[in-house]
OpenMM code with the backbone's topology and positions (N, CA, C; nanometers):
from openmm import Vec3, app, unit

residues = "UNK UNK UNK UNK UNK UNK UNK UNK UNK UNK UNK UNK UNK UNK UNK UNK UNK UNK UNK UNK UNK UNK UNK UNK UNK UNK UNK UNK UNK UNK UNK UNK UNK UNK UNK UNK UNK UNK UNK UNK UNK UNK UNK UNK UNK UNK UNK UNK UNK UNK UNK UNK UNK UNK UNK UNK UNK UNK UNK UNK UNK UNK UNK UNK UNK UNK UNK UNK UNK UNK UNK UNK UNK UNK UNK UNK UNK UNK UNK UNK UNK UNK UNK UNK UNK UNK UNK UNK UNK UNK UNK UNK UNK UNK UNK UNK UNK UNK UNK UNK UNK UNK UNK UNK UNK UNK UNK UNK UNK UNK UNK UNK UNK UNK UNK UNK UNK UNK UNK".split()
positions = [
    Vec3(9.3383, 23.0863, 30.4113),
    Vec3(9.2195, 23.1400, 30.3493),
    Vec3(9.1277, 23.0238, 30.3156),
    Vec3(8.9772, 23.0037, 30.3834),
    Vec3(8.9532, 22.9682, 30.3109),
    Vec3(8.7967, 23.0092, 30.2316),
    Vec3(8.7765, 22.9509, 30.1467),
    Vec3(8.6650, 22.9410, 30.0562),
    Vec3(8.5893, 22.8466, 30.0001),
    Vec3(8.4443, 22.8606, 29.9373),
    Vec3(8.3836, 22.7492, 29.9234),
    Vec3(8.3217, 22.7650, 29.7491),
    Vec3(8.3329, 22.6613, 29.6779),
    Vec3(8.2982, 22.6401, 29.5611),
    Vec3(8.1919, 22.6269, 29.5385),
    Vec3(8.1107, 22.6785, 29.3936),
    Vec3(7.9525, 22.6552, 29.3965),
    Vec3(7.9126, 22.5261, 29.3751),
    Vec3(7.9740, 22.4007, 29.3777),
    Vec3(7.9756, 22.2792, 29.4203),
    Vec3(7.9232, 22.2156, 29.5164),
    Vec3(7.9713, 22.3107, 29.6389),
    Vec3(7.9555, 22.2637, 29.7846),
    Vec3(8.0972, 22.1872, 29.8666),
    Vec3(8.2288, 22.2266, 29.8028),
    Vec3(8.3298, 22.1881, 29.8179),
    Vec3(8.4044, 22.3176, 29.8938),
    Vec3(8.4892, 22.2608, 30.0232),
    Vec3(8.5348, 22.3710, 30.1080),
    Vec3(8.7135, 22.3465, 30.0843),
    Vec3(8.7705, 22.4918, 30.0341),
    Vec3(8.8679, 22.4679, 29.9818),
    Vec3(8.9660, 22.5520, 30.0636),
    Vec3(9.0877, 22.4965, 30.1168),
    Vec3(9.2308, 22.6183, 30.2084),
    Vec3(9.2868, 22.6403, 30.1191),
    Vec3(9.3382, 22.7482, 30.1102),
    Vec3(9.4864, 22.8252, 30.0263),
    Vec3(9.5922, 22.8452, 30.1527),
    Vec3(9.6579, 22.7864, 30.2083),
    Vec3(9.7608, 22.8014, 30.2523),
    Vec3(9.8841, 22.8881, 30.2042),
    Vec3(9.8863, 23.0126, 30.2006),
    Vec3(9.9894, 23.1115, 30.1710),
    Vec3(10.0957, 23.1502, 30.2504),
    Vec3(10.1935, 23.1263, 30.2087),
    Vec3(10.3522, 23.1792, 30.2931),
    Vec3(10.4402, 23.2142, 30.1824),
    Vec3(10.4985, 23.3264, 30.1903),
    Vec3(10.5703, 23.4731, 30.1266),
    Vec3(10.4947, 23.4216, 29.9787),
    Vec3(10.5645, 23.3697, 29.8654),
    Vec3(10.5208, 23.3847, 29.7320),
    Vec3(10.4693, 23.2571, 29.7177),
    Vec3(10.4668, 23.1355, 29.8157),
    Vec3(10.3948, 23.0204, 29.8209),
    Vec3(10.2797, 23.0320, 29.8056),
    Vec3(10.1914, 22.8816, 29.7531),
    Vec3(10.0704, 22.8761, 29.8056),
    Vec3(10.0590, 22.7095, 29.8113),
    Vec3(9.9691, 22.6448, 29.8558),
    Vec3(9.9363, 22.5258, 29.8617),
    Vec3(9.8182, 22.5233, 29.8807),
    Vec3(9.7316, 22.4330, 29.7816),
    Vec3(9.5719, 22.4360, 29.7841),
    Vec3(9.5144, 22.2919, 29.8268),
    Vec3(9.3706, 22.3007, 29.9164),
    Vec3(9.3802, 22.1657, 29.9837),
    Vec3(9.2275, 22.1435, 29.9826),
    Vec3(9.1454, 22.0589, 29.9691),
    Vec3(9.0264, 22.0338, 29.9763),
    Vec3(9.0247, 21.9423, 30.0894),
    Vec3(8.9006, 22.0605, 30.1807),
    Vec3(8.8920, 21.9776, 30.3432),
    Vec3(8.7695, 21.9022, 30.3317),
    Vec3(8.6445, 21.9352, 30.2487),
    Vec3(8.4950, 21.8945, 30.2960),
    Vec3(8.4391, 21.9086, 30.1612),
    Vec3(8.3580, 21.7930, 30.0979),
    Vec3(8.2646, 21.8278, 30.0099),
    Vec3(8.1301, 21.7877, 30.0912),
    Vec3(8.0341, 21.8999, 30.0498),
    Vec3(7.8769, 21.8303, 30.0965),
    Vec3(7.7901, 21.8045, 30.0264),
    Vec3(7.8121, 21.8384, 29.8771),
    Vec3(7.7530, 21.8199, 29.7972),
    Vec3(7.6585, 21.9175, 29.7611),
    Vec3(7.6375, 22.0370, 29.8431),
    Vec3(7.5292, 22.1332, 29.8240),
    Vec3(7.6083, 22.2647, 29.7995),
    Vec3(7.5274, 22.3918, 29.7518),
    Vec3(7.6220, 22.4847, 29.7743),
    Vec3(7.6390, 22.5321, 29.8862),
    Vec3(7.7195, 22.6243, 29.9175),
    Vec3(7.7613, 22.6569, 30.0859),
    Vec3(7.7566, 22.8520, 30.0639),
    Vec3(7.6848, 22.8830, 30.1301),
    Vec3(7.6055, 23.0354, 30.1009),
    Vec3(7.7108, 23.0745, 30.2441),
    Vec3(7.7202, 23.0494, 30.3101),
    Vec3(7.8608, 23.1498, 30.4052),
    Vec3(7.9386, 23.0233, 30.4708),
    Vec3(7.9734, 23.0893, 30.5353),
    Vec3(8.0940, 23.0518, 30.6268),
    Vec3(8.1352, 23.1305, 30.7452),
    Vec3(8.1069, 23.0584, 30.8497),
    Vec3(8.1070, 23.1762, 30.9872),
    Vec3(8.2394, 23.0798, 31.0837),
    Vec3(8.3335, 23.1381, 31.0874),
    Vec3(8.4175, 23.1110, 31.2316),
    Vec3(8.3806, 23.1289, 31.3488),
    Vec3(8.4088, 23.0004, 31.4339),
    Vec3(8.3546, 23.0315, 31.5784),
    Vec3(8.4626, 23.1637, 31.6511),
    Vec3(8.3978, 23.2086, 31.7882),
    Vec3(8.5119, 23.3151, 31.8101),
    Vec3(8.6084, 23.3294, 31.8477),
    Vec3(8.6627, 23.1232, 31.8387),
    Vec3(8.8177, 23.1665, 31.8978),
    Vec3(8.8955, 23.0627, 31.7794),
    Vec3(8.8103, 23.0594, 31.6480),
    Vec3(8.8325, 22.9991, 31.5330),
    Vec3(8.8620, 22.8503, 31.5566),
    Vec3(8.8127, 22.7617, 31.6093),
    Vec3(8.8315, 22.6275, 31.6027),
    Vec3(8.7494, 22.5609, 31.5768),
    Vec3(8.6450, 22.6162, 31.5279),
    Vec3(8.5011, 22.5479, 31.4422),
    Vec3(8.4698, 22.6124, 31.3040),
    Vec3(8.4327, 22.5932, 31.2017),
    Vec3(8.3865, 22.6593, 31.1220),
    Vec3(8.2340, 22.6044, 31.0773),
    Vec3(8.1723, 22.6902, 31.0523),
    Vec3(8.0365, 22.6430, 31.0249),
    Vec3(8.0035, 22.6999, 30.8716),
    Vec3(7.9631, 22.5730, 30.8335),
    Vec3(7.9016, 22.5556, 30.6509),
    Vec3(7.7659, 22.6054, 30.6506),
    Vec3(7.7152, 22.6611, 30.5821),
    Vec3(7.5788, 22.6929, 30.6076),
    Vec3(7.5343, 22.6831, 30.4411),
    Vec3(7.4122, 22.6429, 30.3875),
    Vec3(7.3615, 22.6142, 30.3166),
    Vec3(7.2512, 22.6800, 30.2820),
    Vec3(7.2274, 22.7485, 30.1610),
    Vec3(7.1092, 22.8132, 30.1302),
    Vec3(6.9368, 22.7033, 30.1443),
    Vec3(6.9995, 22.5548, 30.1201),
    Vec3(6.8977, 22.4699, 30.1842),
    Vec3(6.8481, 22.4629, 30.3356),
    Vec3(6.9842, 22.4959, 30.3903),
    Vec3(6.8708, 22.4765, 30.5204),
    Vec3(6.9409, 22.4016, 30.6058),
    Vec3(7.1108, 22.3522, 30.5520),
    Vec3(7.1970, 22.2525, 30.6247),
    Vec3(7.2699, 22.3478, 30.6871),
    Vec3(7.3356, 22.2985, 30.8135),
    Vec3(7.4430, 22.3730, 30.8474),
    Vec3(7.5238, 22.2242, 30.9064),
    Vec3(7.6494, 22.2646, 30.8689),
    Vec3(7.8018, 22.1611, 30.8804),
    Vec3(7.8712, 22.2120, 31.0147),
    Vec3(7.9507, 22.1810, 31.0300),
    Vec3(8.0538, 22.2025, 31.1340),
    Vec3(8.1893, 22.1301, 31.0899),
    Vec3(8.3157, 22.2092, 31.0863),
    Vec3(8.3976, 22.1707, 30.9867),
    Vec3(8.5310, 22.1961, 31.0950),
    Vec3(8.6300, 22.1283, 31.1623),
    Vec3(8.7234, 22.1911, 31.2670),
    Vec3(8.8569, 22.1512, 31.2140),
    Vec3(8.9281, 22.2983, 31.1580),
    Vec3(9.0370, 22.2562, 31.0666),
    Vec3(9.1624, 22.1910, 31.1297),
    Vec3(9.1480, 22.2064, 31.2661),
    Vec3(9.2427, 22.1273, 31.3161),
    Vec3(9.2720, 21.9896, 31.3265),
    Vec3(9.1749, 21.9424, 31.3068),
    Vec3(9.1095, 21.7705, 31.2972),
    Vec3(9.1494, 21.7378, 31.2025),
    Vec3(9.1075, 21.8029, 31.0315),
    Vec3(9.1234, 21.7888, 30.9059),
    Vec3(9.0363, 21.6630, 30.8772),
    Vec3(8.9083, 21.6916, 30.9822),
    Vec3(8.8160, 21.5945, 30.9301),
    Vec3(8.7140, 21.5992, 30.8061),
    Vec3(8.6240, 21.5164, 30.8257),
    Vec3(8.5207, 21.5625, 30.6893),
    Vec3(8.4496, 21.6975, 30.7849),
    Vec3(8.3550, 21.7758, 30.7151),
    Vec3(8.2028, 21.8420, 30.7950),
    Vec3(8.1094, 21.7326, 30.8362),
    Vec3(8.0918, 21.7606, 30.9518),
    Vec3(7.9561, 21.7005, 31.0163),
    Vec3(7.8365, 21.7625, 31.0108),
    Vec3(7.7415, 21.7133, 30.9426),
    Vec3(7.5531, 21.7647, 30.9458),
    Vec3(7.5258, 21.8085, 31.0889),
    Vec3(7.5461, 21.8969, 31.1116),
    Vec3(7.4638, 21.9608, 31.2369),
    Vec3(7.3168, 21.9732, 31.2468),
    Vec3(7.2680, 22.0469, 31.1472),
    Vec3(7.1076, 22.0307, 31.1522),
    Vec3(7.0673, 22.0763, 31.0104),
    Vec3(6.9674, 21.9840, 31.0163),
    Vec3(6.8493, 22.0466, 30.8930),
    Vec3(6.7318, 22.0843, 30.8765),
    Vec3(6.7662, 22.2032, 30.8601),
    Vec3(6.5968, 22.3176, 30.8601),
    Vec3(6.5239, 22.3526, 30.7247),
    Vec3(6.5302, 22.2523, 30.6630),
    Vec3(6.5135, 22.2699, 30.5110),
    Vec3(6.3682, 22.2468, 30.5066),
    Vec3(6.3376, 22.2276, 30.6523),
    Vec3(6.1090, 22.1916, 30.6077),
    Vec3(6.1161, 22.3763, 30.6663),
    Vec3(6.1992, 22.4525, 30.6571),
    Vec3(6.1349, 22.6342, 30.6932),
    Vec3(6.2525, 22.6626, 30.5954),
    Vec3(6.1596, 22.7677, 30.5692),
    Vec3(6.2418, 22.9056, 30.4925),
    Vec3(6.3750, 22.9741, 30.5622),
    Vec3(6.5160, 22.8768, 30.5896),
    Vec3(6.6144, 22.9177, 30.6438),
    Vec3(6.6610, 23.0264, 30.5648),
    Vec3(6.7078, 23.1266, 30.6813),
    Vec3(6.8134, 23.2690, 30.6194),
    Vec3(6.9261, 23.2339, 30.6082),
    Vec3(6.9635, 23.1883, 30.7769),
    Vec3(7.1132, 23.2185, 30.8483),
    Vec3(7.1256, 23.1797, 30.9568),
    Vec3(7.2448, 23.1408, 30.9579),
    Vec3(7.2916, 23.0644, 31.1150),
    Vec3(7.4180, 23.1585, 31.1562),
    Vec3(7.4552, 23.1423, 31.2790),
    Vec3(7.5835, 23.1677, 31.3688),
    Vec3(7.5919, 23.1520, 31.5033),
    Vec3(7.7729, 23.1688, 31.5202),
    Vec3(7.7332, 23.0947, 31.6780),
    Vec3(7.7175, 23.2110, 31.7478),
    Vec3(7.6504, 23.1191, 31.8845),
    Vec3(7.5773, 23.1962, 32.0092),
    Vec3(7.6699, 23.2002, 32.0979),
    Vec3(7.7209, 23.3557, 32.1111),
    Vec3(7.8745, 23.3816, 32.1565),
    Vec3(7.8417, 23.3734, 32.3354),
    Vec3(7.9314, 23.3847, 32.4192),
    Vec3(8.0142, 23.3159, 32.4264),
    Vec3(8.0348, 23.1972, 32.4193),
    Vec3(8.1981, 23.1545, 32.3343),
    Vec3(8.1837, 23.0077, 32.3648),
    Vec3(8.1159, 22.9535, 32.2247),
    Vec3(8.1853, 22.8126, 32.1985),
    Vec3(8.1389, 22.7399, 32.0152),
    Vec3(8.0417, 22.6413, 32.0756),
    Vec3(7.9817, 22.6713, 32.1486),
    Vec3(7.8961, 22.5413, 32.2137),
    Vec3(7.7682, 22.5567, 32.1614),
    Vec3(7.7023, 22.6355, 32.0703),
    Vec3(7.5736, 22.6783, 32.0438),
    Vec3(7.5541, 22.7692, 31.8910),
    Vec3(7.4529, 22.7414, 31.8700),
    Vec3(7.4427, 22.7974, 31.6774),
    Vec3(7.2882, 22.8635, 31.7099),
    Vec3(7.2399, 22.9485, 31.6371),
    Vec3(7.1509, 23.0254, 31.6385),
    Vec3(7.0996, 23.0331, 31.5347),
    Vec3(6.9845, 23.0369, 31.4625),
    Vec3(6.9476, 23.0215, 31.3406),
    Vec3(6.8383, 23.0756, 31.3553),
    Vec3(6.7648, 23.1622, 31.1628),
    Vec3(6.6381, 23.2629, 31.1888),
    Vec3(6.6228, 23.2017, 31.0184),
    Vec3(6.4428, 23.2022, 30.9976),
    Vec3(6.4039, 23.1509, 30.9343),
    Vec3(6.3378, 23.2784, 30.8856),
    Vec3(6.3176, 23.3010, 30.7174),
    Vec3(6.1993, 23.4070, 30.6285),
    Vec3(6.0890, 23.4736, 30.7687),
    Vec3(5.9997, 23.3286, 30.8555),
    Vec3(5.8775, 23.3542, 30.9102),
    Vec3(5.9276, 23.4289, 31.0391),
    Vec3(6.0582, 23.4144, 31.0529),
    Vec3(6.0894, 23.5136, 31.1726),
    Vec3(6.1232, 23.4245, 31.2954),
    Vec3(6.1345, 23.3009, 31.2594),
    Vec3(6.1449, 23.2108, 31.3989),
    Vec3(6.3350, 23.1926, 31.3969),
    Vec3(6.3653, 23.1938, 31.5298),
    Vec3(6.4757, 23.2368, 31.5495),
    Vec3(6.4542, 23.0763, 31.6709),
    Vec3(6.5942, 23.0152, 31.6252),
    Vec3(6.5891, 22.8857, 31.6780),
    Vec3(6.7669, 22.8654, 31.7727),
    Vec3(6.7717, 22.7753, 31.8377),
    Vec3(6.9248, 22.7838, 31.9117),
    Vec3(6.9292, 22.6303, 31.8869),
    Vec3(7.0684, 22.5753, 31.8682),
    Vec3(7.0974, 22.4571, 31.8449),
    Vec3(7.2306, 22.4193, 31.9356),
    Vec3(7.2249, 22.2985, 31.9802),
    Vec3(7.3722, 22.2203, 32.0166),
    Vec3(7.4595, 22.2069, 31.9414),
    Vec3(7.5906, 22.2456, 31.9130),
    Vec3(7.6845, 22.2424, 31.8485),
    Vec3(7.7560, 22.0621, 31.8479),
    Vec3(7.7029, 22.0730, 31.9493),
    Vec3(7.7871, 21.9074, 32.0069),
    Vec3(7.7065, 21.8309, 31.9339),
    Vec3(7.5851, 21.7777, 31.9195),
    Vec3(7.5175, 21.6971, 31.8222),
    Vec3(7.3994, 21.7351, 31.7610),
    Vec3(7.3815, 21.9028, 31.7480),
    Vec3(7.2453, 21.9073, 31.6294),
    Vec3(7.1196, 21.9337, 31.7069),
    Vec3(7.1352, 21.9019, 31.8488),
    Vec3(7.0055, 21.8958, 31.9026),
    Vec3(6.9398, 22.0230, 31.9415),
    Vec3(6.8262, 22.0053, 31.9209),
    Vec3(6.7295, 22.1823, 31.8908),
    Vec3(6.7160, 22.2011, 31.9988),
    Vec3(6.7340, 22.3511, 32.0795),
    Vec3(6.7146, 22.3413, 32.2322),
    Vec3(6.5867, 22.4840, 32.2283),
    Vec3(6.5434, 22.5464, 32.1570),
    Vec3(6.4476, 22.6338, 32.2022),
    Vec3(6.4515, 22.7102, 32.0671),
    Vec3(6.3362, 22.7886, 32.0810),
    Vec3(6.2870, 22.9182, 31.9698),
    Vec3(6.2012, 23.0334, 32.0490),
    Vec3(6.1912, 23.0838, 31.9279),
    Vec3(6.1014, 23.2140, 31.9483),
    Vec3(6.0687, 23.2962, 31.8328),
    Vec3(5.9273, 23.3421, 31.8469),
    Vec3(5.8989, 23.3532, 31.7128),
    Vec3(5.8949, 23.5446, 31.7137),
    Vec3(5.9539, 23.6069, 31.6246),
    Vec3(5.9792, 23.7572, 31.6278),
    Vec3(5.8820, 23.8161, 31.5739),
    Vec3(5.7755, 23.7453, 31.4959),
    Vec3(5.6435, 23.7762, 31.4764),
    Vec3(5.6374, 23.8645, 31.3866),
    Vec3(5.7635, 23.8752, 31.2900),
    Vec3(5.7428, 23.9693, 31.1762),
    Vec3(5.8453, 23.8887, 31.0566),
    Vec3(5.8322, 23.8955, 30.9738),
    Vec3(5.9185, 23.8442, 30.8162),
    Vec3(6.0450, 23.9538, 30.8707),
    Vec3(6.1836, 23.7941, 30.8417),
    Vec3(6.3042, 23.8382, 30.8369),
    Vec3(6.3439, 23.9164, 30.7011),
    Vec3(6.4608, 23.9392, 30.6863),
    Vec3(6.5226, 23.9423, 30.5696),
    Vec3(6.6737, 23.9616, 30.5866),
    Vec3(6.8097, 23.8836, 30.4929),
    Vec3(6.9258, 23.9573, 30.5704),
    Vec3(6.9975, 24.0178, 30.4384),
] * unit.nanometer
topology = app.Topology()
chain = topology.addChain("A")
for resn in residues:
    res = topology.addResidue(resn, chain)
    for name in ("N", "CA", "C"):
        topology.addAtom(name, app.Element.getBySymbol(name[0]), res)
């Protein structure tokens, strides 16, 4: 299980029968507004009511890596662009709906939906 603290700290509960073991994988220092699994769960993505989104791969048990920051627009929400963890998708208040590289952050296209989001 995991979960994220209003800190900005990403926390596992490891549970087996009446066990538990608690583990801190990632602090970012911001708060973390979801948490989306890629679809064959080997990425997890931090997402930030600022405008950051992380990339966090529990198998590594590395820190999160800054994927991108959209904090100069009114970010909603990110997730990945299925098939495949190779791509993140992101939509801003103004309606602009953006696609990103998972591999290093890099912005590959938009489009603007021409009406105010909301989620």
């Amino acid at each position: 299980l995991y979960f994220s603290a209003q800190e900005g700290i990403l926390i596992f509960y490891h549970i087996k029968d009446l066990q538990y073991e608690i583990k801190i994988c990632a602090d970012i220092s911001q708060p973390i507004s979801s948490l989306i699994f890629s679809p064959d769960y080997t990425s997890l993505l931090l997402v930030t009511d600022q405008g950051t989104v992380y990339s966090y791969r529990p198998a590594h048990s590395g820190e999160a890596v800054k994927l991108l920051d959209t904090s100069s627009s009114c970010f909603l929400a990110a997730d990945f662009l299925t098939p495949g963890n190779n791509y993140c998708v992101s939509v801003t208040i103004s309606g602009e709906v953006q696609v990103w590289s998972l591999e290093d952050g890099t912005y590959l296209s938009k489009i603007n939906l021409g009406t105010e989001v909301q989620v």
